[in-house]
C-alpha positions in Angstrom: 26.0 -66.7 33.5 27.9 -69.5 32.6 27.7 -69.2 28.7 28.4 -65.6 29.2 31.9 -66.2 30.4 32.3 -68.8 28.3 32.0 -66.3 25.0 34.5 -64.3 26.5 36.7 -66.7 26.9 36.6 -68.3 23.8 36.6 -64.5 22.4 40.0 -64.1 24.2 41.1 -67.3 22.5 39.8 -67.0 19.1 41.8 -63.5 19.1 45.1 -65.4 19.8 44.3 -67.6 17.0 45.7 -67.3 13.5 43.5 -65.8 10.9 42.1 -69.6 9.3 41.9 -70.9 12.7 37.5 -71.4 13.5 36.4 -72.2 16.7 32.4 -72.8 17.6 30.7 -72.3 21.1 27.3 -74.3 21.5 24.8 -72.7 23.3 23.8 -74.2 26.6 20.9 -76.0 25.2 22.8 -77.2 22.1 21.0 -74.8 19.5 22.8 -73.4 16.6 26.4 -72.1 16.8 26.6 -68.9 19.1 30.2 -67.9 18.7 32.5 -67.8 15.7 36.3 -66.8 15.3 37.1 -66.8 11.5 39.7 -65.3 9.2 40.4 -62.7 12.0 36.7 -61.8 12.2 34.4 -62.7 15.7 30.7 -63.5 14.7 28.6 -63.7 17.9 25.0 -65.0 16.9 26.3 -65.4 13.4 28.6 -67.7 11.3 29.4 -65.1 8.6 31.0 -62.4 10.5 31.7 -59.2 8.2 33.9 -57.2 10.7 36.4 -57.8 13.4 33.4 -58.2 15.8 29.7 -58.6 14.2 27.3 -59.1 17.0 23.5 -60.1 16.0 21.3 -59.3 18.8 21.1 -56.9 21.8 24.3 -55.9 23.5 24.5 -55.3 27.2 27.0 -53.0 28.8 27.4 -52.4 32.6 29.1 -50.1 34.7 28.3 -48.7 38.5 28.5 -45.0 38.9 27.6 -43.3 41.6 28.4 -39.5 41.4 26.5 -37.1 39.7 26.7 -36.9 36.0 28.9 -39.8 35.7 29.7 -41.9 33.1 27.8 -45.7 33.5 29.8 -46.7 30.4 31.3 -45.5 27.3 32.6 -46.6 23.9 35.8 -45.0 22.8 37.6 -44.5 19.1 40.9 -44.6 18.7 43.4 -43.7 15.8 46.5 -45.9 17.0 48.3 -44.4 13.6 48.1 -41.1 15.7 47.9 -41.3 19.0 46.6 -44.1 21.7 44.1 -41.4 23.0 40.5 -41.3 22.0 39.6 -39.2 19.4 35.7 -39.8 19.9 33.3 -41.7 22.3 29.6 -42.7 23.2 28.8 -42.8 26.7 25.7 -43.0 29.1 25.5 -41.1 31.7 23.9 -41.1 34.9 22.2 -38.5 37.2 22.1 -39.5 41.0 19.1 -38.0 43.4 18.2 -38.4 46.8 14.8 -40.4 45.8 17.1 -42.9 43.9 20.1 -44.4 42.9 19.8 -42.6 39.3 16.6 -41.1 38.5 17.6 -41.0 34.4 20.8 -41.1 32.1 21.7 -39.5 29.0 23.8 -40.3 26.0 26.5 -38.2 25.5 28.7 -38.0 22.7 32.0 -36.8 22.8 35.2 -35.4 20.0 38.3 -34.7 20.4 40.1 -31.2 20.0 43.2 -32.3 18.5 45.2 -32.3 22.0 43.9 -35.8 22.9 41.1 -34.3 25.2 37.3 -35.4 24.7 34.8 -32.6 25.2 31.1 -32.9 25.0 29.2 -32.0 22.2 26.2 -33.3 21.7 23.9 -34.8 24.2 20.3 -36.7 23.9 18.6 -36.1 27.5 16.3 -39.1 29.2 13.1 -36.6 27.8 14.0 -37.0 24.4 16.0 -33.2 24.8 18.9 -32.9 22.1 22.0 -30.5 23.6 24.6 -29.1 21.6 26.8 -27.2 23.6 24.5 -27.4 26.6 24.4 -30.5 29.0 21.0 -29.4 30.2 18.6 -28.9 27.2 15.6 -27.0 27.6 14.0 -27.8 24.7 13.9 -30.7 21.5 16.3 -28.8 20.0 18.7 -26.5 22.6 21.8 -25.1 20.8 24.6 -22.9 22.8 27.5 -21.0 22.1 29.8 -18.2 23.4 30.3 -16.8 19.8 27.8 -16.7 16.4 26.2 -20.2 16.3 24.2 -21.9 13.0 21.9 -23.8 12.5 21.5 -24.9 8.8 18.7 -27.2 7.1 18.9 -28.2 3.3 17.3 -29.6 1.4 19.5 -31.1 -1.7 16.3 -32.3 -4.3 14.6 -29.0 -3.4 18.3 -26.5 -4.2 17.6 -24.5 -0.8 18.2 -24.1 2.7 17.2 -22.2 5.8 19.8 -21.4 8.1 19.3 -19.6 12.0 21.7 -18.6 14.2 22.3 -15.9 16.9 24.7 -13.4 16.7 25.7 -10.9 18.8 23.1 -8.7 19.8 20.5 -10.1 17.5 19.2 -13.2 16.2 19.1 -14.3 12.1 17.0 -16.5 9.7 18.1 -16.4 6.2 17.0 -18.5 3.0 19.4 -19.7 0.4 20.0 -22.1 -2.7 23.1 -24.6 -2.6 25.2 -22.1 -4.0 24.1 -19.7 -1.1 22.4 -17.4 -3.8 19.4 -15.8 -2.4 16.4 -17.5 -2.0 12.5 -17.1 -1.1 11.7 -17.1 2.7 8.3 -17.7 3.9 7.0 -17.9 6.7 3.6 -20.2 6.6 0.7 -20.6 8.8 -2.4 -21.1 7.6 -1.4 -19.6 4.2 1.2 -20.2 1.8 1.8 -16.3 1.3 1.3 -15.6 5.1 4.4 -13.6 5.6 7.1 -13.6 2.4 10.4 -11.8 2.3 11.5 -11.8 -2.0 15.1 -12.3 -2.6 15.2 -8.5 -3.1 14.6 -7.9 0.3 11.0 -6.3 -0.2 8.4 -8.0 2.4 4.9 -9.2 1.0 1.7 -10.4 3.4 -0.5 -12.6 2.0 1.0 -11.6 -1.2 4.2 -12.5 -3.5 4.1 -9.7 -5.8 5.2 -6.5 -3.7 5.8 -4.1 -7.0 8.3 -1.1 -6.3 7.0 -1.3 -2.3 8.9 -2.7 0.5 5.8 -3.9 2.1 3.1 -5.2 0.0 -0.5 -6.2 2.4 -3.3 -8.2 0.9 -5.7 -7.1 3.2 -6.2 -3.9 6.1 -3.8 -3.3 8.5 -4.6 -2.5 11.7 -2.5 0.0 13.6 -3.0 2.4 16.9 -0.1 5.1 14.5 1.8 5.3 11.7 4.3 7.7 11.5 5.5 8.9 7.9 8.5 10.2 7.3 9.3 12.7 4.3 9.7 15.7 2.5 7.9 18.5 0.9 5.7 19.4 3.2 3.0 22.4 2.3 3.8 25.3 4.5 4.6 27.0 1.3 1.0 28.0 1.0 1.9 30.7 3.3 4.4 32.2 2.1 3.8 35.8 0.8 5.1 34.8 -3.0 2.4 32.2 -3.1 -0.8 33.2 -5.2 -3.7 31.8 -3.5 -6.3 30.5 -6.2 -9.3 32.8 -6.8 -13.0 31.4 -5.5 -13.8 31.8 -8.8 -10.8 29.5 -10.0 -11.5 26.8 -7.3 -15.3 26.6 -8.8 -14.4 26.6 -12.4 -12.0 23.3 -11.7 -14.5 22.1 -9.8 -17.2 22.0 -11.9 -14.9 21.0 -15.2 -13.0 18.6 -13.5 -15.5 17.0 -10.5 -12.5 17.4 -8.0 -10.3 19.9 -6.2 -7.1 21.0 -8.1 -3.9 18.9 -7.5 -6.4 16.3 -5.7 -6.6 12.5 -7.8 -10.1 11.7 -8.9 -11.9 9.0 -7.3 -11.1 7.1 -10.7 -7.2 7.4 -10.6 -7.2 6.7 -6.7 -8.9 3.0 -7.8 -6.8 2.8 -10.6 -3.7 3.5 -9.3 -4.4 4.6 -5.4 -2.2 7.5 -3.9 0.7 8.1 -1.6 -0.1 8.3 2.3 2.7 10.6 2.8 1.7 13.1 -0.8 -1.7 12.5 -0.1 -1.8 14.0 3.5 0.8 16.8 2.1 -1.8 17.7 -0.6 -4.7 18.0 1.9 -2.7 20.2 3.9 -2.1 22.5 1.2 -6.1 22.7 0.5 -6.7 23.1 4.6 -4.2 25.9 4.3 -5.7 27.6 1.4 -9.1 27.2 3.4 -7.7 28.7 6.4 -6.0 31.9 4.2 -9.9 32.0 2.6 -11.1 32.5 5.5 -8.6 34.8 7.1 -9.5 36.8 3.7 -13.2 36.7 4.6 -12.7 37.3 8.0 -11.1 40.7 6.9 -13.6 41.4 4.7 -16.8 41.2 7.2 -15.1 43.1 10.0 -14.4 45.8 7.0 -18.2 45.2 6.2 -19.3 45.5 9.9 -17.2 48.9 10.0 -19.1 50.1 6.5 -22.5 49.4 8.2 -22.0 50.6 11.5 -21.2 54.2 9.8 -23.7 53.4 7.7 -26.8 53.2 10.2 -24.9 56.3 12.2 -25.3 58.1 9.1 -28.5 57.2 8.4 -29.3 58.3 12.5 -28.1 61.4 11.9 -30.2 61.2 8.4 -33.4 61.2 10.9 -32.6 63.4 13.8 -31.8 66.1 10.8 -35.1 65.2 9.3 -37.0 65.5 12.6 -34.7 69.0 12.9 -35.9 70.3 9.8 -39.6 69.4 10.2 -39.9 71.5 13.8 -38.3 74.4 12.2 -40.9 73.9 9.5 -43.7 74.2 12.2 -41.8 76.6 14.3 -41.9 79.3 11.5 -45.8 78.5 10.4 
């Protein structure tokens, strides 16, 4: 206790000193010198000072504080050029419960606005939380804002960066170079091509090379529906100035070509693959053909049924006129 108060006042006098003036402090046990005032520099554990106050060792700062969320201690800076207000501190904090006198602190730090008022904004938590605009992180990282808020990452060897923020009414992640030109974003987990988004906007997974497609998948997809949206659809079949393909046609392409007409071969499908959207439209058109086929052959049977029944009533009457003309036969021998 008593060397402590004998630093400080020898600090006290060293600062009314003139700039070539040197005083030395012993320690209590006469060790090596302790405190130094020289050429307007204090050196506390050192005799080569190199600013107005180089301390080497620990630094202890008390303060007693006992309302909530109150400041222990805190360092200020201040730009006497300016103003003699603070235009920045560093200050613990401390949290008071009923259990104990405070049950953790937190370092806060603190800027000014420009009007000579310090506001918080940024604060490190006793769980290792980091705040920015939040006094009560929830998480390593907890950033909050009333307006849009960034977050930016760069990397300067690499030429790119990843920003986040939220926005109103939705949240962003973008990927850029330096120069905020567009840049690859992906999004890895057990794969480097996991989840990719080109700087063309077109989405590959487990792929980098999407083509002409907006979505390119290396793999199956899973999915309880897909709905496609498009055009040309093939209820033109049924209109009366389309001409339906003869039997006779469908069975000549068939056996030339090995496939139904308009319909890819199984060797352009692997080769190329088809459309989901054309594709279905195509089937449609053969399913509508097959249901005007059959329509047709409907028509034709009942026309067929109609031909035989007067058929076997003609042929009834055939044999009750025969059996007619055989009793007159008998009648008249």
């Amino acid at each position: 206790m008593k060397t402590k108060i004998k630093i400080a006042v020898i600090a006290m006098i060293g600062l009314g000193l003139g700039t070539k003036a040197q005083e030395k402090v012993m320690t209590e046990n006469g060790a090596k010198p302790y405190f130094i005032y020289k050429e307007g520099k204090i050196g506390i554990g050192t005799i080569s000072p190199n600013a107005k106050l180089d301390v080497r060792g620990n630094i202890s700062i008390t303060g007693s504080e006992e309302k909530n969320d109150s400041y222990i201690s805190q360092l200020k800076f201040i730009n006497l050029y300016t103003t003699t207000s603070p235009m920045a501190s560093i200050g613990v904090k401390t949290r008071k419960s009923v259990i104990a006198p405070f049950d953790y602190s937190n370092i806060v730090f603190n800027t000014s606005n420009g009007y000579n008022t310090l506001s918080e904004k940024m604060r490190i938590a006793d769980n290792g939380n980091v705040g920015i605009g939040t006094n009560t992180p929830e998480s390593k990282l907890h950033i909050k804002g009333n307006s849009s808020m960034y977050s930016t990452i760069e990397n300067t060897v690499g030429d790119s960066k990843i920003v986040m923020g939220a926005v109103t009414n939705r949240n962003i992640i973008y990927s850029r170079k330096l120069d905020n030109a567009p840049q690859v974003l992906k999004l890895q987990v057990s794969n480097e091509n996991d989840f990719v988004i080109n700087t063309n906007g077109k989405i590959g997974v487990g792929t980098t090379i999407t083509g002409s497609h907006k979505l390119a998948v290396e793999g199956s997809i899973g999915a309880r529906e897909i709905k496609v949206e498009g055009s040309g659809w093939s209820d033109f079949v049924f209109e009366k100035s389309y001409k339906l393909p003869s039997l006779e046609n469908v069975e000549k392409h068939i056996e030339e070509k090995g496939h139904l007409k308009d319909i890819p071969s199984a060797e352009e499908v692997e080769k190329n693959g088809f459309y989901l959207g054309e594709m279905d439209a195509k089937l449609l058109q053969k399913i509508e053909e097959l249901t005007l086929y059959t329509i047709q052959q409907e028509k034709e049977i009942k026309e067929l049924k109609k031909q035989n029944s007067k058929v076997n009533k003609q042929q009834k009457e055939l044999e009750e006129l025969k059996t007619l003309v055989k009793n007159l036969l008998k009648t008249k021998n």
